[in-house]
C-alpha positions as CSV (number, residue, x, y, z in Angstrom):
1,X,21.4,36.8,3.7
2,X,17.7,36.1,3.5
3,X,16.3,32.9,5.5
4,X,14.3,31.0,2.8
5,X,10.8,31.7,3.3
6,X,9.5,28.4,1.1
7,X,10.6,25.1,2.2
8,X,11.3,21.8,0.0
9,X,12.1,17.8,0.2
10,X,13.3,15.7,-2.1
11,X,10.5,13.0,-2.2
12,X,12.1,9.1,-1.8
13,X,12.0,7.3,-4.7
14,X,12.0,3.5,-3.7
15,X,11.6,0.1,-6.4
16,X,8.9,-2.2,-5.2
17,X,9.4,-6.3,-5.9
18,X,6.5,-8.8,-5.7
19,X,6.5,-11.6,-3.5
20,X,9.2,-13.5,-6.1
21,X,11.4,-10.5,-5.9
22,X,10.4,-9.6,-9.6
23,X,10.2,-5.9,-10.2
24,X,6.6,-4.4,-10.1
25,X,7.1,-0.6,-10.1
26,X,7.8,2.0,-7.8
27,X,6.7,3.9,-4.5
28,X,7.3,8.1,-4.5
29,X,7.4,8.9,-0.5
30,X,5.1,12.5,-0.6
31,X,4.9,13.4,3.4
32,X,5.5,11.5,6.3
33,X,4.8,13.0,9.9
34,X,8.5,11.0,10.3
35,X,9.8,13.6,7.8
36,X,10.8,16.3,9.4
37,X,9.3,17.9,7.0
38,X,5.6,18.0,7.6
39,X,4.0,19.8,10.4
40,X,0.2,19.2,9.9
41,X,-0.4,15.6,9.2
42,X,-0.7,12.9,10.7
43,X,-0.1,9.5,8.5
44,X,1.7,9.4,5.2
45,X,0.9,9.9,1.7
46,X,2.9,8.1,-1.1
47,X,2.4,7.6,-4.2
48,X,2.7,4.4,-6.3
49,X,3.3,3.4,-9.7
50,X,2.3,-0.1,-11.0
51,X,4.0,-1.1,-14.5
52,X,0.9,-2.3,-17.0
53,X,0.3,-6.0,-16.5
54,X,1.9,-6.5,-13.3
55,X,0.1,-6.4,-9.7
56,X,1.6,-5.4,-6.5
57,X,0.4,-7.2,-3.2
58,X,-0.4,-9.1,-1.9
59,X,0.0,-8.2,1.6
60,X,-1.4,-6.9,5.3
61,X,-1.1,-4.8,7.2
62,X,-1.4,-5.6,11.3
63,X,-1.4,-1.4,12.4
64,X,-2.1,0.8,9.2
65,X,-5.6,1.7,7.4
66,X,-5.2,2.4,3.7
67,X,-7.1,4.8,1.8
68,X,-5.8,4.2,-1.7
69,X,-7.1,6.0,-4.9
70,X,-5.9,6.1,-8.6
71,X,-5.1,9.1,-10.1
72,X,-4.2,7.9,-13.3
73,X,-4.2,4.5,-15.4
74,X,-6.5,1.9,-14.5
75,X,-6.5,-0.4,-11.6
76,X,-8.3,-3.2,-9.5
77,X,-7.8,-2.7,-5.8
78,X,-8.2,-6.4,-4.8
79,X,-9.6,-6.8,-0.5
80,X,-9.7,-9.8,1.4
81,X,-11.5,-10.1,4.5
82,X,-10.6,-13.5,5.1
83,X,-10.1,-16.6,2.5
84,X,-13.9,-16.5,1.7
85,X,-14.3,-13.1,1.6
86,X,-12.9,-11.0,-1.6
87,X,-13.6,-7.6,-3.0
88,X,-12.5,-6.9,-6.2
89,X,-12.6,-2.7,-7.0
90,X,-11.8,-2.0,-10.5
91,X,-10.6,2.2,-10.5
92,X,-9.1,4.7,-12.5
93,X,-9.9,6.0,-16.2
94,X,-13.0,8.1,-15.3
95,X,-14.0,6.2,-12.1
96,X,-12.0,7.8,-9.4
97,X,-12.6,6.9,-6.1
98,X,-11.1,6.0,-2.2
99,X,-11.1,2.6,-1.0
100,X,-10.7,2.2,2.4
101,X,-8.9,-0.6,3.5
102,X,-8.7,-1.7,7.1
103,X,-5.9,-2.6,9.4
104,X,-5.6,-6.7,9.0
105,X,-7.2,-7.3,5.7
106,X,-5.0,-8.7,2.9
107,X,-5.2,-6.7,-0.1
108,X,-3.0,-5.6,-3.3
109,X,-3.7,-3.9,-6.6
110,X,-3.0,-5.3,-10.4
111,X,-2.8,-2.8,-13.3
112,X,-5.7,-3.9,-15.6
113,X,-4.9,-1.0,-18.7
114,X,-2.1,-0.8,-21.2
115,X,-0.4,2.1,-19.5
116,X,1.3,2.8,-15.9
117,X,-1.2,3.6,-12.9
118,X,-0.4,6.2,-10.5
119,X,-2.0,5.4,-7.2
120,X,-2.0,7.3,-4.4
121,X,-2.0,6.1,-0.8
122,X,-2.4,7.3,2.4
123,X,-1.8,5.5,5.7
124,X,-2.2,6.0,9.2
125,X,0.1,5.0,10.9
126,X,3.0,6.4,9.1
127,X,5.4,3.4,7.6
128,X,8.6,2.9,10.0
129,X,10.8,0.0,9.2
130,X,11.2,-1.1,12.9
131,X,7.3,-1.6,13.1
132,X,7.5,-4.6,11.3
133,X,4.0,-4.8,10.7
134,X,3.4,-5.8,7.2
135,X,3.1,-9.4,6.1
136,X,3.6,-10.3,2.4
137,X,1.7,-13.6,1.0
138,X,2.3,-14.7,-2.7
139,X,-0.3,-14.8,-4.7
140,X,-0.4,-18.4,-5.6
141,X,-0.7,-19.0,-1.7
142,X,-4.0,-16.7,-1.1
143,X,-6.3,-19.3,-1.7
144,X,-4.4,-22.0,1.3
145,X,-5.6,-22.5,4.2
146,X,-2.3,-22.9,5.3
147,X,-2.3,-18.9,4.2
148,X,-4.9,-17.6,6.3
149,X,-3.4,-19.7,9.6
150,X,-0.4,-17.4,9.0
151,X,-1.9,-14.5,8.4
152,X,-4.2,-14.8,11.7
153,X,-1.2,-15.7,13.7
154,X,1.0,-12.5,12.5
155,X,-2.0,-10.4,13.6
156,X,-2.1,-11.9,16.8
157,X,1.2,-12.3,17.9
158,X,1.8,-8.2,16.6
159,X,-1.0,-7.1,18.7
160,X,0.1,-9.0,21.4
161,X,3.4,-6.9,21.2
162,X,1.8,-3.4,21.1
């Protein structure tokens, strides 16, 4: 018998929930360098889907960079540096680009057309569940000082870990 000269995966499907456990759309796991699969990457690349309407985020991230770019629909990649500092980066449609977003800033994105937007993601490091190194803030909360206390202290204590 011939040895299959092509190789697949079956890309993981996964349901995303915001902060309220409220259904927001859907990541589509592409390559991992924790696959198995993937020999020449390093990082991950995913893919998500945000239902029209709805936002997904907020959250940070205390070891990955993000480069994050919509393929189709339209979206607002929304960056904060701290509680004063906020980027909002409408994409998508015609305006395709890569937002880089770095390790410790809170960010998320909200679907601002009438259709689904496909959004593709990659991060370095890969996603492992035992890194425990995201930390998710409602968005009612981003604007508490409270918040930000939190968010500084997560960073620390993970990097204090490492």
């Amino acid at each position: 018998m011939e040895k299959a000269f092509i190789k697949t995966k079956p890309c993981k499907k996964i349901e995303t929930f915001d902060a309220d456990k409220k259904p927001n759309g859907w990541v589509l796991e592409i390559v991992s360098d924790k696959d198995n699969f993937t020999k020449h990457i390093r990082g991950q690349i995913y893919l998500t889907v945000v239902e029209p309407g709805l936002f997904k985020g907020y959250h940070v991230h205390a070891a990955a960079d993000l480069f994050i770019t919509c393929l189709d629909g339209q979206v607002a990649s929304i960056i904060y540096k701290n509680k004063n500092t906020k980027r909002e980066i409408p994409m998508g449609g015609d305006n395709f680009k890569t937002v880089f977003v770095p390790k410790g800033y809170l960010h998320g994105i909200k679907n601002i057309g009438k259709s689904q937007a496909k959004v593709l993601v990659y991060r370095y490091p890969a996603w492992m569940p035992a890194l425990e190194e995201q930390l998710f803030v409602s968005s009612k909360n981003v604007g508490n000082g409270e918040t930000w206390i939190k968010i500084k202290k997560f960073l620390k204590e993970f990097n204090e870990k490492k």
